[in-house]
PDB file of N, CA, C and O in Angstrom:
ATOM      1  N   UNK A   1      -4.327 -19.091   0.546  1.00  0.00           N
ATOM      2  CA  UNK A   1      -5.243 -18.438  -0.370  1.00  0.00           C
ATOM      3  C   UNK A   1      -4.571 -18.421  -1.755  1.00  0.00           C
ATOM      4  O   UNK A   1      -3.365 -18.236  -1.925  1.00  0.00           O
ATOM      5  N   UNK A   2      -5.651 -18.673  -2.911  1.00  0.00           N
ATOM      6  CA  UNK A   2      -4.623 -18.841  -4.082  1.00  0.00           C
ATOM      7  C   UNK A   2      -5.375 -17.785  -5.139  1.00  0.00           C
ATOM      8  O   UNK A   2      -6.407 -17.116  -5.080  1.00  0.00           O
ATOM      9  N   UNK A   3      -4.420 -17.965  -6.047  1.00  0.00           N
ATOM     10  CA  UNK A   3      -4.449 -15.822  -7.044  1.00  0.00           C
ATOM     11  C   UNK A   3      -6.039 -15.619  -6.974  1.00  0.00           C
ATOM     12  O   UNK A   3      -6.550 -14.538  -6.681  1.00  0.00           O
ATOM     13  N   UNK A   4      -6.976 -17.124  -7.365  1.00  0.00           N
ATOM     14  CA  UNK A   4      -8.285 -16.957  -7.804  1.00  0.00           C
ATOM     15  C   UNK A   4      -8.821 -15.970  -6.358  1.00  0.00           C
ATOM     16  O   UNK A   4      -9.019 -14.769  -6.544  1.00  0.00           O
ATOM     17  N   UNK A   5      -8.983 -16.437  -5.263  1.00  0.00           N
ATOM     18  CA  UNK A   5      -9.652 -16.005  -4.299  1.00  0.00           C
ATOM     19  C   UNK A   5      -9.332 -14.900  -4.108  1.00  0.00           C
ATOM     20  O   UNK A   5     -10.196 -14.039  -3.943  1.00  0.00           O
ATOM     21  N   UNK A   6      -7.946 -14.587  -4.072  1.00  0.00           N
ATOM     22  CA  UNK A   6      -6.759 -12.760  -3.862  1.00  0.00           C
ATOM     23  C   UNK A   6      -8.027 -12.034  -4.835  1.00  0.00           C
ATOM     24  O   UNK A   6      -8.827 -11.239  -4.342  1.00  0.00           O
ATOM     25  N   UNK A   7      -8.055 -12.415  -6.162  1.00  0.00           N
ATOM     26  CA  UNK A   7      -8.646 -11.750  -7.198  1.00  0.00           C
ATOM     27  C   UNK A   7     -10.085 -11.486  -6.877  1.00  0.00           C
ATOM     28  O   UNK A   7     -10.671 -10.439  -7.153  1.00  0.00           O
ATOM     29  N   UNK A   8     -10.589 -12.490  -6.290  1.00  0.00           N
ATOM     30  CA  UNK A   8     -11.729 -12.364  -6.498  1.00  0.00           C
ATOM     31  C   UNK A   8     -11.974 -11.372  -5.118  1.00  0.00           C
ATOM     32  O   UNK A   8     -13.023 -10.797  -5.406  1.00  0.00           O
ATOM     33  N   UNK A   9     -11.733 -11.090  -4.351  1.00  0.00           N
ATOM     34  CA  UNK A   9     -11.668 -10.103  -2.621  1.00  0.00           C
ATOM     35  C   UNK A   9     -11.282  -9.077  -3.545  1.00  0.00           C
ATOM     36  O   UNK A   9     -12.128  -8.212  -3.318  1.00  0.00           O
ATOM     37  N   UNK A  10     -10.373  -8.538  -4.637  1.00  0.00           N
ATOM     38  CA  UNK A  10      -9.681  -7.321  -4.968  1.00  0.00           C
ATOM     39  C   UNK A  10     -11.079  -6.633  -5.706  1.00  0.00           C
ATOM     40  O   UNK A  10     -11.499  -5.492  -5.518  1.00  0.00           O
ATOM     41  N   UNK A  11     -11.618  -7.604  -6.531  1.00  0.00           N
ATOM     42  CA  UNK A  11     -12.492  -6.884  -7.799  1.00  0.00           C
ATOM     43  C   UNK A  11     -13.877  -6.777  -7.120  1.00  0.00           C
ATOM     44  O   UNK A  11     -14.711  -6.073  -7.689  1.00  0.00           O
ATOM     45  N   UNK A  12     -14.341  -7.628  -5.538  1.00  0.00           N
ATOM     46  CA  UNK A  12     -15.157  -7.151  -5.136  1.00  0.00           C
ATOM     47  C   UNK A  12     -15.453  -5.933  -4.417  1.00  0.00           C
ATOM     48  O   UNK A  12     -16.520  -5.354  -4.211  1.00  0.00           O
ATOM     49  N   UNK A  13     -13.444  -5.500  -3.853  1.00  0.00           N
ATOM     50  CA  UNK A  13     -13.389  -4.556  -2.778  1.00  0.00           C
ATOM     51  C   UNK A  13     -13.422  -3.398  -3.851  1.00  0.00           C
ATOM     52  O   UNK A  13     -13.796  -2.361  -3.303  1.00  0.00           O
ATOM     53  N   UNK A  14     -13.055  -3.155  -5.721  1.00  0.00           N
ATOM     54  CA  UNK A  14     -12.730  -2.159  -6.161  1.00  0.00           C
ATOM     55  C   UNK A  14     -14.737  -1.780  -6.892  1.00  0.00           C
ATOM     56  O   UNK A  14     -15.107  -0.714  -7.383  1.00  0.00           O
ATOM     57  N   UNK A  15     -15.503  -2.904  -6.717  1.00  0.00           N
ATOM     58  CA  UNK A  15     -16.999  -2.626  -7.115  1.00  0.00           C
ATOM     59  C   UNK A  15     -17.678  -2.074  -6.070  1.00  0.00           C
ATOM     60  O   UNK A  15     -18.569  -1.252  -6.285  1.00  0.00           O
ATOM     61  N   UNK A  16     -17.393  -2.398  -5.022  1.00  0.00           N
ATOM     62  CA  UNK A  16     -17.590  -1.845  -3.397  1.00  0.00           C
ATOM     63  C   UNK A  16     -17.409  -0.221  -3.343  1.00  0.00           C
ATOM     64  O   UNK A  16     -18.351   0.567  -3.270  1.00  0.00           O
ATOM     65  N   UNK A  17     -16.310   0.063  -3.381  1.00  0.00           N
ATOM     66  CA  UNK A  17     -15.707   1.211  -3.342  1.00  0.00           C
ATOM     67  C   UNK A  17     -16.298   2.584  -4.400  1.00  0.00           C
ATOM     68  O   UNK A  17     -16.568   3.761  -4.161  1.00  0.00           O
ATOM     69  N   UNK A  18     -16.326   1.636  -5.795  1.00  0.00           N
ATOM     70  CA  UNK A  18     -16.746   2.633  -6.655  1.00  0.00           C
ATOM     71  C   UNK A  18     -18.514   3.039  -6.772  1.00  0.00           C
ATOM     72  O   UNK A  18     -19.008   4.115  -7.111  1.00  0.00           O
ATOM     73  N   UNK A  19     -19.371   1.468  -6.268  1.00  0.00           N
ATOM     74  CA  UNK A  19     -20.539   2.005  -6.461  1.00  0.00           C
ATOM     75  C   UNK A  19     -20.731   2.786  -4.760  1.00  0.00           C
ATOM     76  O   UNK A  19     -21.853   3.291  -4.714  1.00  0.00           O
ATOM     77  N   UNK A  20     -20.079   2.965  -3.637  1.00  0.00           N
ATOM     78  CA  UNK A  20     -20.635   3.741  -2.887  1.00  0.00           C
ATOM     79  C   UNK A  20     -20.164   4.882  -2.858  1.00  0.00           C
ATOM     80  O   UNK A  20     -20.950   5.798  -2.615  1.00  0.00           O
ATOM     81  N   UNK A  21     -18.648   5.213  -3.112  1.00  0.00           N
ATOM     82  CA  UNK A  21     -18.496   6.671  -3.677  1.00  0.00           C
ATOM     83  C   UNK A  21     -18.561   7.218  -5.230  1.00  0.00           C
ATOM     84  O   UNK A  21     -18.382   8.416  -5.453  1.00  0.00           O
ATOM     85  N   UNK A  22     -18.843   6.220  -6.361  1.00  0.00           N
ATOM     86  CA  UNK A  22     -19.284   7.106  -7.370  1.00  0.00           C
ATOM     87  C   UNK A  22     -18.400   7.344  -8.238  1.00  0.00           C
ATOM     88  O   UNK A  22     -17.357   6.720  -8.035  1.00  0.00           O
ATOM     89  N   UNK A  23     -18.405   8.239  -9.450  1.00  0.00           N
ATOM     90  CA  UNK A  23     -17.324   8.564  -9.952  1.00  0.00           C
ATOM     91  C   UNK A  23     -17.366  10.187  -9.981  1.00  0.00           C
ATOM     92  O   UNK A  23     -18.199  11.028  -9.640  1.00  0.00           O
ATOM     93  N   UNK A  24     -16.007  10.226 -10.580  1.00  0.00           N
ATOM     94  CA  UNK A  24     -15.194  11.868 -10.217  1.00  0.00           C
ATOM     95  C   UNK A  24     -14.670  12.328  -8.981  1.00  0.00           C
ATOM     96  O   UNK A  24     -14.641  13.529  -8.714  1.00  0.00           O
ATOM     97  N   UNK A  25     -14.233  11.404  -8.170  1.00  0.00           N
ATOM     98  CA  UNK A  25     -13.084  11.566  -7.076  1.00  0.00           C
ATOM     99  C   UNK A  25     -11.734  11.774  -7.867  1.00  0.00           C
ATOM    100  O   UNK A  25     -11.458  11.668  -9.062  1.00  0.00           O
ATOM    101  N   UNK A  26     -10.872  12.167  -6.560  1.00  0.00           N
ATOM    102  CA  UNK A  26      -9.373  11.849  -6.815  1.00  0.00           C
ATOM    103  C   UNK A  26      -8.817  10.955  -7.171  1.00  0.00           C
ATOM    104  O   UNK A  26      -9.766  10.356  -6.665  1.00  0.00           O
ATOM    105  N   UNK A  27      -8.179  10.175  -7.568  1.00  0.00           N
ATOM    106  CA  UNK A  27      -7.319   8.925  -7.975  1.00  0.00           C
ATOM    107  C   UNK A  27      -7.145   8.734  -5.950  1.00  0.00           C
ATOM    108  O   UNK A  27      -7.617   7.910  -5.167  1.00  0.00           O
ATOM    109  N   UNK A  28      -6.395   9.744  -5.792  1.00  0.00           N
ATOM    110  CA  UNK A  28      -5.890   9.041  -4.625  1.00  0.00           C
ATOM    111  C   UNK A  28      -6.639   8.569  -3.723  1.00  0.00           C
ATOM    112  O   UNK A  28      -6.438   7.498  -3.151  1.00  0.00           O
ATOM    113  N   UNK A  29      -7.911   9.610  -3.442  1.00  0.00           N
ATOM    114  CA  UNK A  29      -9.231   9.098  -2.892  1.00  0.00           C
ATOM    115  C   UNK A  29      -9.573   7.443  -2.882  1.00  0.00           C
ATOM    116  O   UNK A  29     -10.015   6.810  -1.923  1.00  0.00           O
ATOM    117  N   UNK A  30      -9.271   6.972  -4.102  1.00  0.00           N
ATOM    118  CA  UNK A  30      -9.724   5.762  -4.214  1.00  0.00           C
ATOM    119  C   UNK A  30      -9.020   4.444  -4.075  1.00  0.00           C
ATOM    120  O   UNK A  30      -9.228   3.250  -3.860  1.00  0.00           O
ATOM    121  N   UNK A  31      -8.041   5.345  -4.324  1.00  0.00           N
ATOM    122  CA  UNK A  31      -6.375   4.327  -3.344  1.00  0.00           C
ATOM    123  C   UNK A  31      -6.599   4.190  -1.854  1.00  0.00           C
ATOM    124  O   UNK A  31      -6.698   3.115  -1.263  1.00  0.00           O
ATOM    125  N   UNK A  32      -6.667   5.353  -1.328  1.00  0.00           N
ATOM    126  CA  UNK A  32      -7.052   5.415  -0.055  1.00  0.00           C
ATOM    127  C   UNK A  32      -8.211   4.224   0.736  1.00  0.00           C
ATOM    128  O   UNK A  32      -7.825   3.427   1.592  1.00  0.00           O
ATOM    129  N   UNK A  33      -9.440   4.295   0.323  1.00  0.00           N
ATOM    130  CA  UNK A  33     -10.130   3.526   0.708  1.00  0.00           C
ATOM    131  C   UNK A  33     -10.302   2.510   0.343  1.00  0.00           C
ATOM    132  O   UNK A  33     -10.764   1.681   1.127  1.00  0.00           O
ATOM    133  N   UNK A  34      -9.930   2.063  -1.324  1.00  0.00           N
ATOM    134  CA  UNK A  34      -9.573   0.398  -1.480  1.00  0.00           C
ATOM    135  C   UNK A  34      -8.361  -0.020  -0.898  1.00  0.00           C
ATOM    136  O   UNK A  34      -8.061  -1.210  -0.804  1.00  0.00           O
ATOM    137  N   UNK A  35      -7.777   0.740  -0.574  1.00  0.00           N
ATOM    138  CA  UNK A  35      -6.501   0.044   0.198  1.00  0.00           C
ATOM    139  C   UNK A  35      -7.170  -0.128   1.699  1.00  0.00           C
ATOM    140  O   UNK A  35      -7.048  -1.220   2.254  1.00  0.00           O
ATOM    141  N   UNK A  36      -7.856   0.913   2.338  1.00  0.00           N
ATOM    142  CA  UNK A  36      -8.500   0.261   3.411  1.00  0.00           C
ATOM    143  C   UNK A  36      -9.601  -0.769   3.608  1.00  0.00           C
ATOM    144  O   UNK A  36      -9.891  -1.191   4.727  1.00  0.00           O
ATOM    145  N   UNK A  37     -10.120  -1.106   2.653  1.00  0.00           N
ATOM    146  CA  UNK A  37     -11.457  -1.741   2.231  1.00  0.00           C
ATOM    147  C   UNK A  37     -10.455  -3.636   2.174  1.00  0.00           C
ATOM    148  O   UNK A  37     -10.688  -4.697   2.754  1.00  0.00           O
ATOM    149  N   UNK A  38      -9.410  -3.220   1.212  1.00  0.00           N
ATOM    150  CA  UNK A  38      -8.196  -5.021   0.881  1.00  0.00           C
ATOM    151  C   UNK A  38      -7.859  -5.018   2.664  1.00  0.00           C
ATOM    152  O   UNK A  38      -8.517  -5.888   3.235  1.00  0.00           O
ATOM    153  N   UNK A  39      -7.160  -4.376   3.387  1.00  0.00           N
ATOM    154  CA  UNK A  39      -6.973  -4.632   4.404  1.00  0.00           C
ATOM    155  C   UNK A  39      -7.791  -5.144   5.774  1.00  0.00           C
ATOM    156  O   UNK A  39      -7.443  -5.761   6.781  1.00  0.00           O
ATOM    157  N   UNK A  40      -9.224  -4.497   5.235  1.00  0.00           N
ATOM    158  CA  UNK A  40      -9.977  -5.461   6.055  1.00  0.00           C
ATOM    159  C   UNK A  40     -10.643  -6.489   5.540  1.00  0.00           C
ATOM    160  O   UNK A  40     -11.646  -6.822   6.171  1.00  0.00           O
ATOM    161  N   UNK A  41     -10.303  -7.282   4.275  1.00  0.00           N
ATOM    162  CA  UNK A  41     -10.345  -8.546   3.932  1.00  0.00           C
ATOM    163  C   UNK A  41      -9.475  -9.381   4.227  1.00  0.00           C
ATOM    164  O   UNK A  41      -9.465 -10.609   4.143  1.00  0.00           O
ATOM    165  N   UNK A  42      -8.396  -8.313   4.743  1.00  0.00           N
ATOM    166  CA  UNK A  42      -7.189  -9.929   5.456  1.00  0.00           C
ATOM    167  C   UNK A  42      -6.067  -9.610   4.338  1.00  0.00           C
ATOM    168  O   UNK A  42      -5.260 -10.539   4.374  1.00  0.00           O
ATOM    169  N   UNK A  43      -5.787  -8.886   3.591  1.00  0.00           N
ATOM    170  CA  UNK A  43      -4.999  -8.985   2.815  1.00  0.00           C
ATOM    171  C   UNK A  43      -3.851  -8.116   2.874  1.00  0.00           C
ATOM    172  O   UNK A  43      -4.325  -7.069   3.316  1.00  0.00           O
ATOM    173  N   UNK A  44      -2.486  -7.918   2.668  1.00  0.00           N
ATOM    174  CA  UNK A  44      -1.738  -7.742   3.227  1.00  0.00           C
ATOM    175  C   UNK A  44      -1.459  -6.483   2.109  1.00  0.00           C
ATOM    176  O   UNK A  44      -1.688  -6.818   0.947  1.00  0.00           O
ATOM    177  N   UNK A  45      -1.032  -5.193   2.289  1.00  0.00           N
ATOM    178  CA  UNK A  45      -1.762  -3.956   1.180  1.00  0.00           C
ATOM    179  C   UNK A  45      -0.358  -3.075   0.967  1.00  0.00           C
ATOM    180  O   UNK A  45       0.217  -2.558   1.925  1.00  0.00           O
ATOM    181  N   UNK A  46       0.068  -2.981  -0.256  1.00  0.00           N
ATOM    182  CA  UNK A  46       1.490  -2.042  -0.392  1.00  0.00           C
ATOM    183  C   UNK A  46       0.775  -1.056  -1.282  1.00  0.00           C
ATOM    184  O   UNK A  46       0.017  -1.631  -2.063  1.00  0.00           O
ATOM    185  N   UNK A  47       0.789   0.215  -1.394  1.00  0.00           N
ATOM    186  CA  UNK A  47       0.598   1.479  -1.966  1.00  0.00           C
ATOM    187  C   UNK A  47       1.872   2.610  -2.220  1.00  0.00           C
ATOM    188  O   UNK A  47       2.548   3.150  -1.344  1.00  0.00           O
ATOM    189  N   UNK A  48       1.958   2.761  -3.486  1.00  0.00           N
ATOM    190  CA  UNK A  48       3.008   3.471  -3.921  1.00  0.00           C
ATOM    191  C   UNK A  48       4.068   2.817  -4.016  1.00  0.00           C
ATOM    192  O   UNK A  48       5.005   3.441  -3.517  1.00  0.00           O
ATOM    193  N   UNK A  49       4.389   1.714  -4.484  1.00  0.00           N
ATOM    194  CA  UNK A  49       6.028   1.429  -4.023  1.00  0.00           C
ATOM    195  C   UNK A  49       6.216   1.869  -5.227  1.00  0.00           C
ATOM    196  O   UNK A  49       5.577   2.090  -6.255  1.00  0.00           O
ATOM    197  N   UNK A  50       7.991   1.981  -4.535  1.00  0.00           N
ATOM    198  CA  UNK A  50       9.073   2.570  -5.738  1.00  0.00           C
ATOM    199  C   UNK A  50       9.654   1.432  -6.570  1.00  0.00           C
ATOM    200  O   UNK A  50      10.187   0.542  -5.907  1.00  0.00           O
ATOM    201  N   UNK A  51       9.652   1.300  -7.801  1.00  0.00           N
ATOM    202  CA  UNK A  51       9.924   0.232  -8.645  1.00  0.00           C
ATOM    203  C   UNK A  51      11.273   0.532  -9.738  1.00  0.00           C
ATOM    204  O   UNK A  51      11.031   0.920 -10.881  1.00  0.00           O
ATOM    205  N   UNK A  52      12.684   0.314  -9.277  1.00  0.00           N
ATOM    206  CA  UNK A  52      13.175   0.216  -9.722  1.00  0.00           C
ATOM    207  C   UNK A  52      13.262   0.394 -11.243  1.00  0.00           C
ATOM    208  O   UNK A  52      12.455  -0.352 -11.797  1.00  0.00           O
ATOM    209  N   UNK A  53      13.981   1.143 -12.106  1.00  0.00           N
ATOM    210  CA  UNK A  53      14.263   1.307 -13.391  1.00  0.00           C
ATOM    211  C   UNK A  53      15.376   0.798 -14.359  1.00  0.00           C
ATOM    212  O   UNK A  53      16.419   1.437 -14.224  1.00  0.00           O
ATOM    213  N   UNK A  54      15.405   0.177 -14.952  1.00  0.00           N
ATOM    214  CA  UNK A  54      17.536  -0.232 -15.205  1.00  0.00           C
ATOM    215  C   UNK A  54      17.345   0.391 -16.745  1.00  0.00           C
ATOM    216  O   UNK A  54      18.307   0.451 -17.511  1.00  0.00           O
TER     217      UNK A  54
END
């Protein structure tokens, strides 16, 4: 699978998400279920990582 297709599953799963719950949720709310929404497109899903500072 190449960036185009990744991209194109991400921005459908984050239009998905927002027109059936709406706006004025939690942030995390919406982490929550687009992260479950990418994972059942097959896509392999990291949330929160810790990113190093130097």
């Amino acid at each position: 699978m190449n960036e185009n297709e990744i991209s194109y599953k991400v921005r459908c799963a984050i239009f998905k998400v927002y027109n059936t719950l709406g706006p004025g949720l939690l942030e995390s709310v919406y982490e929550a279920v687009l992260t479950h929404e990418l994972k059942k497109e097959g896509l392999e899903v990291k949330s929160q990582v810790q990113v190093p500072l130097v």
